[in-house]
DODOVEX-612456 format. One record per atom (N, C-alpha, C): residue number from 0; chain; x, y, z. Coordinates in nm, 4 decimals. Layout:
<papas>
+------+-------+----------+----------+----------+
| resi | chain |     east |    north |       up |
+------+-------+----------+----------+----------+
|  NUM |     A |        X |        Y |        Z |
...
+------+-------+----------+----------+----------+
</papas>
This chain:
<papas>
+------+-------+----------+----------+----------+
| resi | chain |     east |    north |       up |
+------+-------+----------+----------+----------+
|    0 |     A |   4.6895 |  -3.2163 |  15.3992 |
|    0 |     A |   4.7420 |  -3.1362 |  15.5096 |
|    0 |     A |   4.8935 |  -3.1504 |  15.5164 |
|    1 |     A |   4.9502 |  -3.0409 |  15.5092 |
|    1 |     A |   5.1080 |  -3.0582 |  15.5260 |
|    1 |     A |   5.1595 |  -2.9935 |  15.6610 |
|    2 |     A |   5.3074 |  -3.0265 |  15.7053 |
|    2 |     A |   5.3466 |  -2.9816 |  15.7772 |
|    2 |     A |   5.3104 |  -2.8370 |  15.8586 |
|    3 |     A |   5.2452 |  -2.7871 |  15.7328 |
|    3 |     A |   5.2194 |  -2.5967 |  15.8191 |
|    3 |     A |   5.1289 |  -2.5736 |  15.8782 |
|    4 |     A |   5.0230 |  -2.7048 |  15.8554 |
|    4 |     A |   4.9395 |  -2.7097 |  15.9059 |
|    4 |     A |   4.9219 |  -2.7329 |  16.0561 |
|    5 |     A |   4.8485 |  -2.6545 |  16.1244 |
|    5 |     A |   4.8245 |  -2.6759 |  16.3201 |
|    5 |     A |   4.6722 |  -2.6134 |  16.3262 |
|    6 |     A |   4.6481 |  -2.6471 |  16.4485 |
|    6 |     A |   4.5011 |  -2.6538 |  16.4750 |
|    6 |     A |   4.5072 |  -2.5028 |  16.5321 |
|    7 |     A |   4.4011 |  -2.4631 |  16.5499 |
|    7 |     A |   4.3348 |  -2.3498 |  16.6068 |
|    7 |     A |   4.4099 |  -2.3351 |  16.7735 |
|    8 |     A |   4.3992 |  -2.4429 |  16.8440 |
|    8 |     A |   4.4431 |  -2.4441 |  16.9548 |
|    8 |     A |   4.5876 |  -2.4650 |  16.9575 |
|    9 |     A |   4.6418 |  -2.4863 |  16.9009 |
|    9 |     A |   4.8292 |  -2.5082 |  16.8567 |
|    9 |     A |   4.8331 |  -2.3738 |  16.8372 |
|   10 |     A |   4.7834 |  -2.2864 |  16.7635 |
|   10 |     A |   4.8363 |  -2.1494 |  16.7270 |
|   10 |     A |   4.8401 |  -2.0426 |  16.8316 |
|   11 |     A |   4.6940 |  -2.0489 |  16.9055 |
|   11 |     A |   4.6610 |  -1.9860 |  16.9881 |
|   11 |     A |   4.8343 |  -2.0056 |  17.0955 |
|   12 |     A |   4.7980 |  -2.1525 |  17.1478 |
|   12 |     A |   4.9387 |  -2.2069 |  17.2715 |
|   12 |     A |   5.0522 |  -2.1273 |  17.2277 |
|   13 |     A |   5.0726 |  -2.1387 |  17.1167 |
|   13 |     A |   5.1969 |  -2.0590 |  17.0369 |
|   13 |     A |   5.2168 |  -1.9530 |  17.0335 |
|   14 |     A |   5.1236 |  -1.8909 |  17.0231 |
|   14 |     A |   5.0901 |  -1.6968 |  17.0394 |
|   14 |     A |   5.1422 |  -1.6841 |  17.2010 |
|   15 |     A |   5.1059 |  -1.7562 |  17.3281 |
|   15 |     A |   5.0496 |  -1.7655 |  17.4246 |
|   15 |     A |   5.2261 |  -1.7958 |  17.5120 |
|   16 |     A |   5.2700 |  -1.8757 |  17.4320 |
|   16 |     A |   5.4022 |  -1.9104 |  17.5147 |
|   16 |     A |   5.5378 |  -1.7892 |  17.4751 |
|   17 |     A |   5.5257 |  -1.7342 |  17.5991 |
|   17 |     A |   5.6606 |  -1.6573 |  17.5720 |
|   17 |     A |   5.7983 |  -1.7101 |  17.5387 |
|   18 |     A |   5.8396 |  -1.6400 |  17.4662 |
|   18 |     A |   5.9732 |  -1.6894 |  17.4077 |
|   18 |     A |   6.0905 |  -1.6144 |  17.5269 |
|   19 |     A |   6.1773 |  -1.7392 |  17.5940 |
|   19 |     A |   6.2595 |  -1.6852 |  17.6775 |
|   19 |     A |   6.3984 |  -1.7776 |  17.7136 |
|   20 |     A |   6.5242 |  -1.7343 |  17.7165 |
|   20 |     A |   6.6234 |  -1.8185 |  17.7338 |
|   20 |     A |   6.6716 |  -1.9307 |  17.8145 |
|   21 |     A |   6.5515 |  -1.9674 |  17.9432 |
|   21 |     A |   6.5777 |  -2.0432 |  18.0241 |
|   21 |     A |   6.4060 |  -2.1020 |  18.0346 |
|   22 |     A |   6.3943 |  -2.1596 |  18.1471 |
|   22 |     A |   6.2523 |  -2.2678 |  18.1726 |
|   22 |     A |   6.2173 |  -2.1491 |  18.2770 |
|   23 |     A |   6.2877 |  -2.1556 |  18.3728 |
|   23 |     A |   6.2281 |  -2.0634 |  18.4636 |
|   23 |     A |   6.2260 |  -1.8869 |  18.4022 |
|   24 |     A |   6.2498 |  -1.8728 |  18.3223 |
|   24 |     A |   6.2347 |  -1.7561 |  18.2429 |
|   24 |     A |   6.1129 |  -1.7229 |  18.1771 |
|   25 |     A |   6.0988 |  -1.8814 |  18.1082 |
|   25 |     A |   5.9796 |  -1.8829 |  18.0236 |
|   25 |     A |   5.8511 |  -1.8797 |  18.1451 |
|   26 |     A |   5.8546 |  -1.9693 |  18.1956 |
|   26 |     A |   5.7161 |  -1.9960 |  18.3321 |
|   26 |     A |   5.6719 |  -1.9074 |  18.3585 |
|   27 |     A |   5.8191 |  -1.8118 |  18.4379 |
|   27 |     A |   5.7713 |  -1.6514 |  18.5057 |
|   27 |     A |   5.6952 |  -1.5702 |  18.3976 |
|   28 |     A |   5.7436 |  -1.5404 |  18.2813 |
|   28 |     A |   5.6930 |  -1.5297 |  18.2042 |
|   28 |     A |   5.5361 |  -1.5363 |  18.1578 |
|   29 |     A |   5.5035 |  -1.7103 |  18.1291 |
|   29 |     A |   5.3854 |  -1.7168 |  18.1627 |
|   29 |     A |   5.2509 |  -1.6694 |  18.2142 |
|   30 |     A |   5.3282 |  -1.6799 |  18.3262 |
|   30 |     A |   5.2346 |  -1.6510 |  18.4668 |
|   30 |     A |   5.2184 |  -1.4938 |  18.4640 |
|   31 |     A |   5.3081 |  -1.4279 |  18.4800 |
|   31 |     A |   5.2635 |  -1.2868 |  18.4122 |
|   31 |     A |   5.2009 |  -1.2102 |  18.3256 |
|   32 |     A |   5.2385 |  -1.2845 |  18.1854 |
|   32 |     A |   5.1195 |  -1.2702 |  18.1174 |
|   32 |     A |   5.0334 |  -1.3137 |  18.0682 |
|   33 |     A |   4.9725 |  -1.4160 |  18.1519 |
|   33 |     A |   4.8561 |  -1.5300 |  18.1590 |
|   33 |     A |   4.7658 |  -1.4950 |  18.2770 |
|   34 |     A |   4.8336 |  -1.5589 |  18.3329 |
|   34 |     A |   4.7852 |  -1.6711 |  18.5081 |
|   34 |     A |   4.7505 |  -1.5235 |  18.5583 |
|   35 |     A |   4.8358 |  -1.3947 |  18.6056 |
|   35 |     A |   4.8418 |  -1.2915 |  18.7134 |
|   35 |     A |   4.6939 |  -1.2449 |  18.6497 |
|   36 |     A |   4.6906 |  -1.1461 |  18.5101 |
|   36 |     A |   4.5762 |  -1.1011 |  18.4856 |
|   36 |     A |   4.4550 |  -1.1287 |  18.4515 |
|   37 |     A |   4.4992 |  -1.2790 |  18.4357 |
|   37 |     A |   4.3136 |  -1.3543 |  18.4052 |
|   37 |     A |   4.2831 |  -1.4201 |  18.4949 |
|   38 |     A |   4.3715 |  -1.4563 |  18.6229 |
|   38 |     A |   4.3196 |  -1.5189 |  18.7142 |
|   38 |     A |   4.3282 |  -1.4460 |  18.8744 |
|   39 |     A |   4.4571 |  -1.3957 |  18.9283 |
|   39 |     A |   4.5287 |  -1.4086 |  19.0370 |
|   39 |     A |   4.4505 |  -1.2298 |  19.0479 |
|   40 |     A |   4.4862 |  -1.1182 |  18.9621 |
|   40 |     A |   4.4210 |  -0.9920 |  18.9516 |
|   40 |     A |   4.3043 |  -0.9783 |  18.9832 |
|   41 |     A |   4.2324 |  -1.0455 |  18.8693 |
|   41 |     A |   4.0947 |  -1.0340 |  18.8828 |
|   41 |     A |   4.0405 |  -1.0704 |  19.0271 |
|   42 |     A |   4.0852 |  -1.2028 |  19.0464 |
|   42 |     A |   4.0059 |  -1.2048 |  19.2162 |
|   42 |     A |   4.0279 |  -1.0929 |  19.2928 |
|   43 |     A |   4.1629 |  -1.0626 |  19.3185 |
|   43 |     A |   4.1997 |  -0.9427 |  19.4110 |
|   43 |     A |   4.1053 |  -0.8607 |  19.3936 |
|   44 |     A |   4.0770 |  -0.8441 |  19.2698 |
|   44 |     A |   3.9835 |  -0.6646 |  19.2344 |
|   44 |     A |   3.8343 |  -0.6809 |  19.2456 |
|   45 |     A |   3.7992 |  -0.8215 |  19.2392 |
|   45 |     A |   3.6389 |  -0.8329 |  19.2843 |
|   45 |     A |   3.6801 |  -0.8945 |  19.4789 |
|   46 |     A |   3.7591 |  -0.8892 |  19.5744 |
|   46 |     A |   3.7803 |  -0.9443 |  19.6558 |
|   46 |     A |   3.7566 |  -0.8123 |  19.7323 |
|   47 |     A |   3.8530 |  -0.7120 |  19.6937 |
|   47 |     A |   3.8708 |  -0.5995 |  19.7776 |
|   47 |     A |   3.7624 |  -0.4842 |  19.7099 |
|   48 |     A |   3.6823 |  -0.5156 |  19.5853 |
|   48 |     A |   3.5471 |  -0.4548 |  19.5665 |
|   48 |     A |   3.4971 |  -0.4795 |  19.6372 |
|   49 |     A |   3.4712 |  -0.5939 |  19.7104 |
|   49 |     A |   3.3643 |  -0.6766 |  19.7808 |
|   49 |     A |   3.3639 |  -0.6288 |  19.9430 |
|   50 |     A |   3.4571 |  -0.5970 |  19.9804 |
|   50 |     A |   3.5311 |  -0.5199 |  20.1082 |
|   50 |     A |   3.5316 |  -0.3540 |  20.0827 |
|   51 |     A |   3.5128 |  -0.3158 |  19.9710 |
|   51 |     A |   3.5575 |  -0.1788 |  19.9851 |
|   51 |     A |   3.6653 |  -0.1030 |  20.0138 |
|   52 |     A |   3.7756 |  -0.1735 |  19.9505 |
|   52 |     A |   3.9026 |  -0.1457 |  19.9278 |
|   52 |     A |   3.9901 |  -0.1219 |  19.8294 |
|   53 |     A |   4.0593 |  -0.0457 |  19.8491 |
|   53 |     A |   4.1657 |  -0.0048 |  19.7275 |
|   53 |     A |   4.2992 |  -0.0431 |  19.7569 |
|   54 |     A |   4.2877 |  -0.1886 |  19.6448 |
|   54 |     A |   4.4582 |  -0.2448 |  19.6886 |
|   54 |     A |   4.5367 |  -0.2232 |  19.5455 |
|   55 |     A |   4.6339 |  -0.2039 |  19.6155 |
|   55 |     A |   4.7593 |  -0.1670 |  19.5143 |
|   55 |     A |   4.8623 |  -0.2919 |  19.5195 |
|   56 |     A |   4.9226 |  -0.3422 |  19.4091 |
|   56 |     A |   4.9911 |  -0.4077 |  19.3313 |
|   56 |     A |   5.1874 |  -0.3883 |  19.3620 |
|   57 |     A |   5.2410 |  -0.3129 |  19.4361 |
|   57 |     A |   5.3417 |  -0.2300 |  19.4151 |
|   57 |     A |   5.4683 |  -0.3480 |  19.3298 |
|   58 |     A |   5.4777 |  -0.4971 |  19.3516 |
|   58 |     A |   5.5777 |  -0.5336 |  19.2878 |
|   58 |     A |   5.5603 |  -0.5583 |  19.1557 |
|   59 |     A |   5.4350 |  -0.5166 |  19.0901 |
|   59 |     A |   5.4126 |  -0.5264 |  18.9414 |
|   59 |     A |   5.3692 |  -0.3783 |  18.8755 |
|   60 |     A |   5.4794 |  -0.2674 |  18.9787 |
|   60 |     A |   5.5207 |  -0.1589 |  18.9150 |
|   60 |     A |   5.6249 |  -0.1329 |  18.7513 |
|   61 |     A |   5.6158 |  -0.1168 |  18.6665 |
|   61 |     A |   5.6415 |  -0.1238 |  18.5538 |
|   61 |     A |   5.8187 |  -0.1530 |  18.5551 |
|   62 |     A |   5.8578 |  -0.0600 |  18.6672 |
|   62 |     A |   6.0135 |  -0.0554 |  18.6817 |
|   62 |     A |   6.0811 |  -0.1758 |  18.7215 |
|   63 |     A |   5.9747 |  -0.2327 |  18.8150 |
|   63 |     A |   6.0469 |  -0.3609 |  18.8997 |
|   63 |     A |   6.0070 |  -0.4770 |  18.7952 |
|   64 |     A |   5.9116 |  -0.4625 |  18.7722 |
|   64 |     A |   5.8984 |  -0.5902 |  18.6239 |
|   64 |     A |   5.9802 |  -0.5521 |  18.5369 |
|   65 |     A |   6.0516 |  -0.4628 |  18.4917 |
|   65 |     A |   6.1516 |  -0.4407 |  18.3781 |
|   65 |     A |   6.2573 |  -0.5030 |  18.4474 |
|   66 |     A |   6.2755 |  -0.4863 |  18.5498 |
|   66 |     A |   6.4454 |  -0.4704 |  18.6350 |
|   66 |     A |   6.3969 |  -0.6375 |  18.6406 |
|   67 |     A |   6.3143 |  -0.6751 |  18.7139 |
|   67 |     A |   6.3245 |  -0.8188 |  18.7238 |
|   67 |     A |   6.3510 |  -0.9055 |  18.6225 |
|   68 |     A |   6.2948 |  -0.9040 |  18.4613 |
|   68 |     A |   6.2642 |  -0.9578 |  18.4026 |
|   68 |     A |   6.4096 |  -0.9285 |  18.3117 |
|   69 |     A |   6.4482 |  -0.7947 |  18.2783 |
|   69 |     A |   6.5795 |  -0.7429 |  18.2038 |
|   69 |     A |   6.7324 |  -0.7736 |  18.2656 |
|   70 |     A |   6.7435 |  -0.7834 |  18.3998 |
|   70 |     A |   6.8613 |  -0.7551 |  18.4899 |
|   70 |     A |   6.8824 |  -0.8987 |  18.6275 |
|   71 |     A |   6.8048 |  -0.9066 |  18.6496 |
|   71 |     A |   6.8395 |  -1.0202 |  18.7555 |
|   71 |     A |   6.8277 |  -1.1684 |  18.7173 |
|   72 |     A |   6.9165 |  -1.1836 |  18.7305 |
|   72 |     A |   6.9645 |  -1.3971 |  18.7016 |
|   72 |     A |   6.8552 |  -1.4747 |  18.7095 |
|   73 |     A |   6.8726 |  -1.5434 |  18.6778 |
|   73 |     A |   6.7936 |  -1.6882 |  18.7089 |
|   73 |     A |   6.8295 |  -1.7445 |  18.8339 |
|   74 |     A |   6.9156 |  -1.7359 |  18.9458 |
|   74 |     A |   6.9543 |  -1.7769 |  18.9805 |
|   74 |     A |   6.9543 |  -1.7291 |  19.1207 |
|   75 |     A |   6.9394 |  -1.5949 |  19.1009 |
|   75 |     A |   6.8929 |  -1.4749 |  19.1928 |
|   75 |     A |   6.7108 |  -1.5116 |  19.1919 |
|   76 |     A |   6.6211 |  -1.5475 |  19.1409 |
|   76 |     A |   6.5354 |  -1.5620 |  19.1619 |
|   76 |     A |   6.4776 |  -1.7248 |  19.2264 |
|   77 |     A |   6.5139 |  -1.8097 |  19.2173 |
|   77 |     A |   6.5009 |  -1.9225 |  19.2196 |
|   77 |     A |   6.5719 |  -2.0364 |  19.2144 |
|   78 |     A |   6.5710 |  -2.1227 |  19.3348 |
|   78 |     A |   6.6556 |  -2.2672 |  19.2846 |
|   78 |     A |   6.5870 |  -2.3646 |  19.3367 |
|   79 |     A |   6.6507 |  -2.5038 |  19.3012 |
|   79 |     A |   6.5445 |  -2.6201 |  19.3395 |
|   79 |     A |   6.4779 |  -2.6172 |  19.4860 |
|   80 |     A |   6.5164 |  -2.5471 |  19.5941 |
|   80 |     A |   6.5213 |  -2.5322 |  19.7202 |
|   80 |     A |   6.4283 |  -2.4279 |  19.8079 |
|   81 |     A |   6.4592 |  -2.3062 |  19.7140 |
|   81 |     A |   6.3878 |  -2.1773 |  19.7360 |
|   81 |     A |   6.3831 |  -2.1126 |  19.6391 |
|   82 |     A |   6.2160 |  -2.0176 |  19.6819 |
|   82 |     A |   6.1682 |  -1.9102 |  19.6068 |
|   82 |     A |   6.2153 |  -1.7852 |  19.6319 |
|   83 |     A |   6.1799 |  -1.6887 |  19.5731 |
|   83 |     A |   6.1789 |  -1.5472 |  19.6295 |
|   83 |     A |   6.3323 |  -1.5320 |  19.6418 |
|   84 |     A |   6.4422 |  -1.5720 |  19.5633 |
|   84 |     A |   6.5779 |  -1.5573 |  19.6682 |
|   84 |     A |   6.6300 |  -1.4293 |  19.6460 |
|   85 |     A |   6.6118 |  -1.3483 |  19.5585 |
|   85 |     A |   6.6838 |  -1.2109 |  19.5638 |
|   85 |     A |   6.5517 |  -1.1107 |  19.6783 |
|   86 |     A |   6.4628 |  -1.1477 |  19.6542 |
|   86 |     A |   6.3458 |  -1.0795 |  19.7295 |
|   86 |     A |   6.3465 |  -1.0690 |  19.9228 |
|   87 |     A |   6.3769 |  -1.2193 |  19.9279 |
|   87 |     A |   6.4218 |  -1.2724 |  20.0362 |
|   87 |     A |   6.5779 |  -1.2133 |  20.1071 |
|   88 |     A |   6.6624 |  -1.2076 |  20.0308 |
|   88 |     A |   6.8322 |  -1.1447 |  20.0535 |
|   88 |     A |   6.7692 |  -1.0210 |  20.1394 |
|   89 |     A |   6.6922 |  -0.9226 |  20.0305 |
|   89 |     A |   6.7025 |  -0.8010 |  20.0654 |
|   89 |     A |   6.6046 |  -0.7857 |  20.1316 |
|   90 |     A |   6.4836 |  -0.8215 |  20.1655 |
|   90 |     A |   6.4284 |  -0.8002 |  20.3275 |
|   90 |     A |   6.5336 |  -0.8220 |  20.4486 |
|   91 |     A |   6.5866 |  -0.9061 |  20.4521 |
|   91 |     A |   6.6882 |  -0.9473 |  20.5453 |
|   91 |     A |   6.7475 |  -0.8265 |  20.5880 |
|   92 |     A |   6.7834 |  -0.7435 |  20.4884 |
|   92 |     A |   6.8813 |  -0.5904 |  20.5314 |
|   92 |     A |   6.8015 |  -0.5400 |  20.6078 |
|   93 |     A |   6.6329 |  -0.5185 |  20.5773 |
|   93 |     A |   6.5736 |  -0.4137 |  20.5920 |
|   93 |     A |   6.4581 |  -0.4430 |  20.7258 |
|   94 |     A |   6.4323 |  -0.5643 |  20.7458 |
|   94 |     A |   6.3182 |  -0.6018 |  20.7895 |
|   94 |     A |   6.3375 |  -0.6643 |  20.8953 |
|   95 |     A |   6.2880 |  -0.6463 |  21.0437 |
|   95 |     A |   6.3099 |  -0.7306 |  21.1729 |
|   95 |     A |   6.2861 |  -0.8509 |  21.1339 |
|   96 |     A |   6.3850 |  -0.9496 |  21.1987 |
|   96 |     A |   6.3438 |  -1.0871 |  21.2084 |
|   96 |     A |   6.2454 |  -1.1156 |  21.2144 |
|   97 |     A |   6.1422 |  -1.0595 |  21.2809 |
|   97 |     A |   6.0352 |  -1.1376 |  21.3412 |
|   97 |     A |   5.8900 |  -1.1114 |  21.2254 |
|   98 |     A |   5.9602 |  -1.0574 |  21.1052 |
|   98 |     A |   5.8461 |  -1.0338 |  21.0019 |
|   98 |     A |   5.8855 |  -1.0949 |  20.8775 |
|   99 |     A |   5.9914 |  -1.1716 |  20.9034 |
|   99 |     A |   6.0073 |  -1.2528 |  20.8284 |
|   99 |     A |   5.8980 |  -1.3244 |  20.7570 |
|  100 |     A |   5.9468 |  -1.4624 |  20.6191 |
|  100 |     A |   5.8366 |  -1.5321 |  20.5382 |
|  100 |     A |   5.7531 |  -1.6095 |  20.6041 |
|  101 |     A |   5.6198 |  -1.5978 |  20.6406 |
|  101 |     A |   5.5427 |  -1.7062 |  20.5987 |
|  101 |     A |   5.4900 |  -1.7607 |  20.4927 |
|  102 |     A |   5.4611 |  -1.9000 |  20.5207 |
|  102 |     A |   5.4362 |  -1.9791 |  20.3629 |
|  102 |     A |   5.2625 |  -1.8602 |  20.3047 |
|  103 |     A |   5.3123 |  -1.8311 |  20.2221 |
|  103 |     A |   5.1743 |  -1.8031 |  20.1177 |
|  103 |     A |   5.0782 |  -1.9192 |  20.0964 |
|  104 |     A |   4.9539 |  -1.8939 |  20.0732 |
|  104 |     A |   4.8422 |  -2.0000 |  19.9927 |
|  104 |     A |   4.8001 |  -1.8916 |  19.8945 |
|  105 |     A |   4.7367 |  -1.9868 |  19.8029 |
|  105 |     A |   4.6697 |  -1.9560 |  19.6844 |
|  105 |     A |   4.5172 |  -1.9351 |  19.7129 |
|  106 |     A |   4.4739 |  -1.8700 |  19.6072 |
|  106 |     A |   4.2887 |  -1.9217 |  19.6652 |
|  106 |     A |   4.2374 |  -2.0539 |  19.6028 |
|  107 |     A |   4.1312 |  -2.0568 |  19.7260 |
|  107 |     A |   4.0971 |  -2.1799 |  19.6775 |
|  107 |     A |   3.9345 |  -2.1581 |  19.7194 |
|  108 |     A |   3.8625 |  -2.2695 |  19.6653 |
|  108 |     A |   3.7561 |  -2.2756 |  19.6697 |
|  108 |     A |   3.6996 |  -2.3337 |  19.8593 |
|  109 |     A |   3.6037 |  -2.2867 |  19.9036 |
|  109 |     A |   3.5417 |  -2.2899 |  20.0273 |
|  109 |     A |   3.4873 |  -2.4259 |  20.0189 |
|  110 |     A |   3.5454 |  -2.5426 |  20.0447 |
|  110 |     A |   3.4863 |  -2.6728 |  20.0307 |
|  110 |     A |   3.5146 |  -2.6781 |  20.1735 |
|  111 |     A |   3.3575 |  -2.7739 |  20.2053 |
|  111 |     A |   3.3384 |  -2.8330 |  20.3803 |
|  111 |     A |   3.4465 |  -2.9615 |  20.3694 |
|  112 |     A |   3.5385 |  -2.9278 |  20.5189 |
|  112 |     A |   3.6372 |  -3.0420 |  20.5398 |
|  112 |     A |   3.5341 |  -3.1548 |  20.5982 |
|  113 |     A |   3.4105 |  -3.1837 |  20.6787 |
|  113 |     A |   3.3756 |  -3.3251 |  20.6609 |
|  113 |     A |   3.3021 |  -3.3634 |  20.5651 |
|  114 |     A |   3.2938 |  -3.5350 |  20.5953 |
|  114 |     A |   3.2705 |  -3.5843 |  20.4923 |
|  114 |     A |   3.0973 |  -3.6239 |  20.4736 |
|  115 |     A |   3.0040 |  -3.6252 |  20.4083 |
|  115 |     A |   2.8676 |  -3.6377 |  20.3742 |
|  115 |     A |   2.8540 |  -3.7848 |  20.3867 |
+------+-------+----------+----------+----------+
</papas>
């Protein structure tokens, strides 16, 4: 076995990791074309099947993922402190105070808080 050699699962990771000029470049990255459509999508679309609803996606319109991903900083998106920061700027213009951020959650699984 020489150097060229990698496992099945090395190649795959490799296929899998976007190539991008920064860390937070690469992640976002990632998560977009990983995490959003095999995980974060799919629930939505069996969530609001399940309800009988038709939800729409609007910030993973083709334009704003180009513009995000082609045109805005690293820096404009994120720092050790805060998320969302160009997202965040510009609600501010547009949006009453009082609809401002609340913290997001993720899904999670329906586990009973006492204990057995």
């Amino acid at each position: 076995m020489g150097p060229d050699w990698q496992t099945p699962a090395d190649a795959i990771r490799e296929m899998r990791v976007p190539v991008a000029p920064d860390l937070l470049q690469r992640v976002t990255r990632m998560d977009f074309e990983n995490y959003l459509p095999e995980d974060i999508l799919v629930k939505v679309d069996r969530a609001s099947m399940l309800a009988s609803l038709e939800m729409r996606a609007p910030l993973l319109d083709y334009r704003i993922a180009e513009f995000a991903f082609g045109k805005v900083p690293t820096r404009l998106k994120a720092s050790f402190s805060e998320r969302k920061v160009l997202l965040k700027r510009l609600s501010k213009r547009v949006l009453p105070p009082q609809s401002m951020w609340i913290a997001s959650r993720g899904f999670s699984i329906p586990l009973p808080t006492g204990s057995r």
